[in-house]
VOGU-3710 file (C-alpha; in Angstrom, 3 decimals, decimal comma):
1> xxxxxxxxxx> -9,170/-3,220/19,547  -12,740/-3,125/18,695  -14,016/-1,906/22,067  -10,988/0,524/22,452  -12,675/3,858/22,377  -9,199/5,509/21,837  -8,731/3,471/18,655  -9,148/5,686/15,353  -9,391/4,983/12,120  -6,684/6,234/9,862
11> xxxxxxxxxx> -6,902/7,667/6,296  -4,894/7,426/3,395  -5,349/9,056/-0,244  -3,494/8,605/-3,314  -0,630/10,718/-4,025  -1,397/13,174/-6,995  0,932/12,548/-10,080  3,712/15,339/-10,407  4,977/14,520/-14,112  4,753/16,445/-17,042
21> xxxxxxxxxx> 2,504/15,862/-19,908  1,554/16,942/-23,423  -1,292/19,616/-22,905  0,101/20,822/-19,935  0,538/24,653/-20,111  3,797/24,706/-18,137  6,267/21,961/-17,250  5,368/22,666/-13,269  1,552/22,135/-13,849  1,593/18,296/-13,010
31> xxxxxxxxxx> 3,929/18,874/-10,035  1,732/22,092/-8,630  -1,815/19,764/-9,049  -0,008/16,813/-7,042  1,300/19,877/-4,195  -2,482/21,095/-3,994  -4,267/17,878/-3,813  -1,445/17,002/-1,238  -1,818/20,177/0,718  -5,722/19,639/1,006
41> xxxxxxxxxx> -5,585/16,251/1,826  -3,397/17,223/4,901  -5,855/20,184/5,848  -8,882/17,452/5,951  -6,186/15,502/8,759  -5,723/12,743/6,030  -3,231/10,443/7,705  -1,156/9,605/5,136  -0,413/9,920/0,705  0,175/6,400/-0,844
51> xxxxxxxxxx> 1,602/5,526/-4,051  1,277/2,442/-6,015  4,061/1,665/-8,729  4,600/-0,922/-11,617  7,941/-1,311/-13,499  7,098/-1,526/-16,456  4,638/0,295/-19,371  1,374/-1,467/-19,277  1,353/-2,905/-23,011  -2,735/-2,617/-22,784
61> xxxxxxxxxx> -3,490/-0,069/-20,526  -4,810/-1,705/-17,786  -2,918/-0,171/-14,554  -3,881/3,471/-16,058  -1,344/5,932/-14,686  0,202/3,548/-12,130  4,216/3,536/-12,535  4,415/6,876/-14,588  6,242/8,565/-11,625  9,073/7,276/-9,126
71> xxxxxxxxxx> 7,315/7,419/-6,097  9,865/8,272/-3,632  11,007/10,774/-5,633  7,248/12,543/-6,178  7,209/11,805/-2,173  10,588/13,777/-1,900  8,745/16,655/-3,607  5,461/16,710/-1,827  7,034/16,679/1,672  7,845/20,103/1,320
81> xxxxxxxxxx> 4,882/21,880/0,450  3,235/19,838/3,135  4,529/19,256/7,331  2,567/16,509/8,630  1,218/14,148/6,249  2,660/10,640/5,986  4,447/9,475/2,662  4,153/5,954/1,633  6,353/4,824/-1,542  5,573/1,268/-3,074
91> xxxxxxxxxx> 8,849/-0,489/-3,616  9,857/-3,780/-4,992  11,778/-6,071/-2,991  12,693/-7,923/-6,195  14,175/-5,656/-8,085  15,759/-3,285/-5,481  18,315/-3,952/-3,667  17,581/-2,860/0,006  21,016/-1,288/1,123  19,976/0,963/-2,050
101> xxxxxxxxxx> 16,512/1,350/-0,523  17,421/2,151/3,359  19,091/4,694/1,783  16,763/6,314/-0,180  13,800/5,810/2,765  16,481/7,115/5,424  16,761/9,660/3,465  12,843/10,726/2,693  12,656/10,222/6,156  14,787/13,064/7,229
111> xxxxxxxxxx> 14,076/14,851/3,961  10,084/14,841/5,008  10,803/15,280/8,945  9,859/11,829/10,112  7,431/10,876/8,134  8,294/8,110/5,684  7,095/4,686/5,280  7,426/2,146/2,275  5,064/-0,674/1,112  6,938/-3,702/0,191
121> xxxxxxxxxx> 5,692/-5,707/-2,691  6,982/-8,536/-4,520  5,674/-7,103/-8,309  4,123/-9,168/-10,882  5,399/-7,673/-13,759  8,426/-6,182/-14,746  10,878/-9,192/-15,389  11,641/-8,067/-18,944  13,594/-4,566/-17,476  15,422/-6,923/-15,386
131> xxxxxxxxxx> 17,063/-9,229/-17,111  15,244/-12,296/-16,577  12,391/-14,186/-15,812  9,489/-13,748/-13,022  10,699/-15,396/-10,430  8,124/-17,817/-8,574  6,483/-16,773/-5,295  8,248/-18,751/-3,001  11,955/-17,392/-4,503  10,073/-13,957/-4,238
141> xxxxxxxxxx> 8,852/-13,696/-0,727  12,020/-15,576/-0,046  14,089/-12,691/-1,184  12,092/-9,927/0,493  11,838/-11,704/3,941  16,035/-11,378/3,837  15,039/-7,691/1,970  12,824/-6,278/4,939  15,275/-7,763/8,008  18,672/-6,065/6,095
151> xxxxxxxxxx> 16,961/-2,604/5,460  15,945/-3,029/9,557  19,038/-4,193/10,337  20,864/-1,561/9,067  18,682/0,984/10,675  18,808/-0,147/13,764  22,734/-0,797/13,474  23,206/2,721/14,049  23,626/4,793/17,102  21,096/7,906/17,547
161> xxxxxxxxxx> 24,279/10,040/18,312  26,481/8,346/15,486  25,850/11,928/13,275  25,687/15,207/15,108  25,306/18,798/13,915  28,015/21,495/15,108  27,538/24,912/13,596  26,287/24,495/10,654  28,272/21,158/9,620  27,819/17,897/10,686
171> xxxxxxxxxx> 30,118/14,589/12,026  30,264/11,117/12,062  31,480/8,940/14,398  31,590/5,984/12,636  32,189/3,537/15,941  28,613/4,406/16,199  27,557/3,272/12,840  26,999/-0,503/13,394  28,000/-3,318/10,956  25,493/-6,076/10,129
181> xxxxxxxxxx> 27,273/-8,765/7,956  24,199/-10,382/6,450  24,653/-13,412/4,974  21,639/-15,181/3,358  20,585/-16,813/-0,013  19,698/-13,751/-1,400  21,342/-11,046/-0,047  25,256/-10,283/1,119  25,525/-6,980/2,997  28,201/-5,811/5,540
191> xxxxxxxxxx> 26,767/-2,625/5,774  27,149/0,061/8,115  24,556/2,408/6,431  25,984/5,520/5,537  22,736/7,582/6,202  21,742/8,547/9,782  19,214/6,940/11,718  16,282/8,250/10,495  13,483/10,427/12,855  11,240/8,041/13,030
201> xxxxxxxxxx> 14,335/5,049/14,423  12,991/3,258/10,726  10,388/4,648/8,706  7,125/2,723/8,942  6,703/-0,872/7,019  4,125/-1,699/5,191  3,425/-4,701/3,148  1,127/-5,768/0,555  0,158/-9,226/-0,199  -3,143/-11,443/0,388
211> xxxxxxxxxx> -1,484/-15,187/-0,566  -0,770/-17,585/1,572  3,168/-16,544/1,530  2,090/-12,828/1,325  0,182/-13,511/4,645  3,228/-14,875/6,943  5,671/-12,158/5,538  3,213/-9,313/6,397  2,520/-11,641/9,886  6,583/-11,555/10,431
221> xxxxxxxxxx> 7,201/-8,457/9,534  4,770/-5,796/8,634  3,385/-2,736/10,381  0,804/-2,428/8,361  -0,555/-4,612/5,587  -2,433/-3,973/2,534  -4,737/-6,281/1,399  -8,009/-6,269/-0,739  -10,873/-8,263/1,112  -14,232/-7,827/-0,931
231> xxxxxxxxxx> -16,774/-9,039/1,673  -16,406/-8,196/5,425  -16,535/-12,226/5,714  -13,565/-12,769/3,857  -11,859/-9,585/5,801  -12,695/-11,358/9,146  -11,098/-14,908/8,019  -7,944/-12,663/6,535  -7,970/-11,402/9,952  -8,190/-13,992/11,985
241> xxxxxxxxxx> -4,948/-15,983/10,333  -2,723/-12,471/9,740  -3,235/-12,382/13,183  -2,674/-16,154/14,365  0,713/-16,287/12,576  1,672/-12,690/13,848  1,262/-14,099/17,783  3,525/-17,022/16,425  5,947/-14,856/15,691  6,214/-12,934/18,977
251> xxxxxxxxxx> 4,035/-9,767/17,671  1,729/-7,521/19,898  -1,962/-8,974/19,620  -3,187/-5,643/18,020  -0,344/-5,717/15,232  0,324/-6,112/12,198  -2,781/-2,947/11,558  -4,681/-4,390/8,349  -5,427/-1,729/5,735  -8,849/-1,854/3,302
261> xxxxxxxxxx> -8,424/0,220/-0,218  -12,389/1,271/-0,318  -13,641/1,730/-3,637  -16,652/3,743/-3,894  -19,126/5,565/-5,668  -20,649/8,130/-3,377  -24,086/10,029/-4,248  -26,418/12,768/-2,546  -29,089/10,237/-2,641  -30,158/6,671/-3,581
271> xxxxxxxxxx> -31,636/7,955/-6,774  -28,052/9,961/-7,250  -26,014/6,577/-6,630  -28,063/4,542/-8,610  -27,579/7,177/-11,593  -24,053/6,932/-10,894  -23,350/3,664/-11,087  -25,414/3,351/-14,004  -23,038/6,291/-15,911  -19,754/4,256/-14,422
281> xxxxxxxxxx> -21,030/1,265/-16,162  -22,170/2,802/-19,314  -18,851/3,455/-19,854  -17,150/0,281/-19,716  -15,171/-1,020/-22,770  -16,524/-4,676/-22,540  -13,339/-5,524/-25,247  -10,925/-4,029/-22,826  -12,354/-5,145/-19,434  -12,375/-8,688/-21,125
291> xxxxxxxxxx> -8,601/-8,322/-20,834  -9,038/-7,116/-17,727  -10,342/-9,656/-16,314  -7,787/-12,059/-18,221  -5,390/-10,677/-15,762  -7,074/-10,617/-12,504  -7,346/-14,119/-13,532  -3,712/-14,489/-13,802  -3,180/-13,416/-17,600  -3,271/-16,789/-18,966
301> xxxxxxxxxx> -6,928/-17,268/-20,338  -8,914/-16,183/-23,384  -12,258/-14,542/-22,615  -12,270/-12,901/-26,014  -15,252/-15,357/-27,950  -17,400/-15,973/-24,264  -20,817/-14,740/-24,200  -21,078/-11,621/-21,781  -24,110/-13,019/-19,877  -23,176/-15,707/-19,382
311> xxxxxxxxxx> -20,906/-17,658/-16,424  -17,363/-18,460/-17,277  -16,845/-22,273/-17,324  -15,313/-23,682/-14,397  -13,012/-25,363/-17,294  -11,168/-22,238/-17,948  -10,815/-21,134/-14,145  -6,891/-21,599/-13,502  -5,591/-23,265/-10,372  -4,145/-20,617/-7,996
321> xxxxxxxxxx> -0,740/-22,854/-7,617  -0,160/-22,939/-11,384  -0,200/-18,837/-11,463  3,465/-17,281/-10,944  2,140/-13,793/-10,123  -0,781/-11,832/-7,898  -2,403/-15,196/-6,558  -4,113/-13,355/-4,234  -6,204/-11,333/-6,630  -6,415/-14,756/-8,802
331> xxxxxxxxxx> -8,432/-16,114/-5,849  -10,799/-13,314/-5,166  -11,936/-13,579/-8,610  -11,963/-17,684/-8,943  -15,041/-17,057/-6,108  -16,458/-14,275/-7,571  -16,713/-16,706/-10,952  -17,210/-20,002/-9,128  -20,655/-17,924/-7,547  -22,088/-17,756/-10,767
341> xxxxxxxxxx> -21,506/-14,210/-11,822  -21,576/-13,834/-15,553  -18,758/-12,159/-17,413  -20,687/-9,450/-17,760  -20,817/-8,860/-13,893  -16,954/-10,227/-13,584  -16,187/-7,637/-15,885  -17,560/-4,565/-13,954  -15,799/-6,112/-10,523  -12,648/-6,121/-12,309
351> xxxxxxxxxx> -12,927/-2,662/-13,030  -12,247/-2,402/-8,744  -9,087/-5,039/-9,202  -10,854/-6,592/-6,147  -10,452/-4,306/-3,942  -13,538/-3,517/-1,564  -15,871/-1,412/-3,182  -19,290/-0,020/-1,827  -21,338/2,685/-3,621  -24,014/4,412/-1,382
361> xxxxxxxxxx> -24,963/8,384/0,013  -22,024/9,554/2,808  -23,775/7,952/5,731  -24,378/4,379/3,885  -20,604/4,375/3,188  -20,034/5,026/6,609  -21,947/2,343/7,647  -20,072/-0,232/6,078  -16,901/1,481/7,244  -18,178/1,141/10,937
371> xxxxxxxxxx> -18,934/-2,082/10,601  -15,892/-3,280/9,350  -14,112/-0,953/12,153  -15,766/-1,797/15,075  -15,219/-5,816/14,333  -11,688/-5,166/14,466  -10,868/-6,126/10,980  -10,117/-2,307/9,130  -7,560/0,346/10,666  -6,347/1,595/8,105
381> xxxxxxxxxx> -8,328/2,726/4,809  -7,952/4,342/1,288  -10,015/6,652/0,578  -10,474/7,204/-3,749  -12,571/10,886/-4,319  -9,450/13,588/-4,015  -9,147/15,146/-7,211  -12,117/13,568/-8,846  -14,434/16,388/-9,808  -17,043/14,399/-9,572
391> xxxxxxxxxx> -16,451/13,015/-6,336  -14,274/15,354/-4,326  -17,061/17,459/-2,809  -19,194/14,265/-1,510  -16,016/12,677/-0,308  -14,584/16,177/1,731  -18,089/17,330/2,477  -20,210/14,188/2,678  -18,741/10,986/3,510  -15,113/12,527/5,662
401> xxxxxxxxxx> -17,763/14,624/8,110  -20,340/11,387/8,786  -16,698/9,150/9,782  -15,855/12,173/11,876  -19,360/12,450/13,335  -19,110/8,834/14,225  -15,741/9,680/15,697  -14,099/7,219/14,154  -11,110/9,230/12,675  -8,511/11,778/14,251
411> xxxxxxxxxx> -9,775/15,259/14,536  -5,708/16,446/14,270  -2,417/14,949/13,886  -2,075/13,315/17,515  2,084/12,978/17,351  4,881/14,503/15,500  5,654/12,056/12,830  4,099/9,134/10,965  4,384/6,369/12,912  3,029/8,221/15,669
421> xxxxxxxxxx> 0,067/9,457/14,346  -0,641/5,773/13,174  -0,693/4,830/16,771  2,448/2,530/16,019  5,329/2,049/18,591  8,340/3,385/18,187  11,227/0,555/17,071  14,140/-0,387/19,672  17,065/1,111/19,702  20,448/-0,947/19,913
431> xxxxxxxxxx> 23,610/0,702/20,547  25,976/-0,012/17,850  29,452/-0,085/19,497  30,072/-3,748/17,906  29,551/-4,801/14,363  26,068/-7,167/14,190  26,885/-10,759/12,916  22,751/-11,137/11,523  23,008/-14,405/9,377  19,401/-15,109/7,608
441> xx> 16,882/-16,751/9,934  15,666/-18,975/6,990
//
């Protein structure tokens, strides 16, 4: 709650990348970078390591490095060079299958100690390794509503004591390991889950998703949802209805918690940021960002022959119902465009994907991190920097001592595992003596 002085703000970075690659010097040297960047991020009290994923190999390079590495797999590998970090793995409800998932986040959770979590997301690309069309977003947050209550289902169909160790062996009692018999449009599982319940009861949910479907499954469901809100205007009206559905469905007024990706571009001084910015932008490859902006736009237009300062035409701006994938990104930019930035300028915020961005000294950024703390709309954020030469430093010695000076953000890790030290409660526990009879709730 805003005036909650108790409340912190917790921290996430990205997840190095552990794969190998041509120029490497040894096949370990991807996999030892991803353990140090891991391992520092935990001795600055980071709260957590997120990865994003794709399923598929960006034909254009636009997602950069996103979906060259499994993460729960690169997770599996970082928890143990590191002991109290959280571990969040981006899956896809649509082309998992979640009896395959609740094992494979059961297992990371007992693997990493209790510290798992996994961010559902409905993907909007990758129909072409699965044997069929996109399907639309109504099918797809169909499917991962029946997706998120079977993987919970299943973990909380199990007893605590249905596995325990003796010696150095352990046994199952499987009239402890509960039954669910799902039954839904989607989705046919009998279970009982063949992993034991997991240190944390279920490893922590989170969701991404800003459209209007994306918003009621992370207000049903979610523990913590991802979103990218631009302005703090547009955070507070996210807000505001992420919370009015959650009370509809029975949820604590304080959750789902709302996490904020921050962009930024951090600089000793104004004269340093504005020098920065100016580099970032020299950069650009107008040709490519063009296509860049083609898909934050839904990948259906050609920007290829438009003027660069110019405004797109509101001719060529594509109705968010007539896009089958990311509307929620297809929105932020239809108002960016529909404000009269030229493609020039559209160009340079698609190089963020939406996402928040501020660039400023430490104590600027933490301005606008305050103020989107303190009104209640940010507890959660992603911090970009960690392994960036040129931004590391700024970000560990500029920008993470100003939130801590503010004492916004933990000082240590206040509980044992993940969900804990993201001030989450602990899930119910059900004792599963008879099989569950959970038939979809539609």
């Amino acid at each position: 709650m805003p005036g909650d002085r108790s409340r912190r703000l917790k921290t996430l970075v990205g997840a190095g990348n552990v794969v190998f690659a041509s120029g490497d010097l040894s096949p370990v040297t991807g996999a030892r970078r991803a353990a140090e960047l891991a391992r520092k991020a935990e001795a600055e009290k980071i709260t957590g390591l997120f990865t994003a994923d794709l399923l598929q190999a960006d034909p254009v390079g636009l997602s950069g490095t996103t979906g060259t590495q499994e993460p729960i797999v690169a997770l599996a590998a970082l928890s143990q060079v590191t002991a109290r970090i959280g571990l969040v793995a981006t899956v896809s409800t649509t082309y998992h299958h979640p009896y395959n998932l609740a094992r494979l986040i059961g297992t990371l959770d007992h693997v990493s100690g209790g510290r798992a979590a996994w961010n559902a997301v409905t993907s909007s690309v990758g129909e072409e390794n699965f044997g069929g069309a996109l399907p639309n977003p109504a099918t797809r947050y169909a499917r991962a509503g029946e997706f998120i209550e079977i993987v919970n289902a299943l973990f909380d169909a199990n007893h605590p004591d249905a596995v325990r160790r003796k010696g150095g062996a352990i046994s199952v009692d499987p009239g402890k390991l509960g039954r669910i018999d799902y039954h839904g449009e989607h989705f046919q599982v009998q279970g009982p889950l063949n992993v034991p319940p997991p240190p944390q009861g279920r490893p922590v949910q989170f969701q991404a998703g800003q459209s209007a479907e994306g918003i009621t499954l992370g207000a049903r469901h979610a523990e913590v949802v991802y979103t990218s809100q631009p302005t703090l205007e547009e955070a507070v009206a996210f807000v505001a209805e992420l919370r009015r559905q959650a009370r509809g469905f029975g949820r604590a007024a304080d959750l789902p918690l709302v996490m904020n990706s921050f962009h930024s571009v951090i600089g000793e001084s104004e004269t340093d940021v504005a020098r920065r910015l100016r580099e970032k932008h020299e950069k650009i490859d107008y040709q490519q960002g063009r296509l860049k902006l083609a898909d934050m736009l839904g990948g259906t237009i050609d920007l290829s022959d438009l003027p660069l300062d110019q405004p797109l035409p509101d001719s060529l701006l594509p109705e968010v119902d007539s896009i089958n994938r990311r509307r929620g990104r297809v929105e932020v930019f239809r108002r960016y465009a529909q404000r009269g930035l030229t493609l020039r300028e559209l160009i340079i915020q698609a190089q963020e994907t939406g996402h928040w961005s501020v660039a400023g000294t430490p104590e600027q950024l933490a301005d606008a991190i305050e103020e989107r703390f303190r009104a209640g709309v940010l507890d959660v954020i992603s911090l970009h920097g960690l392994g960036n030469p040129d931004q590391e430093d700024l970000l560990l010695n500029g920008l993470l001592p100003e939130l801590r000076k503010r004492l916004l953000l933990d000082t240590d890790y206040p509980g044992g595992d993940f969900r804990s030290n993201l001030d989450l409660p602990r899930p119910s526990v059900r004792a599963a003596t008879q099989p569950v009879r959970l038939a979809h709730r539609g």
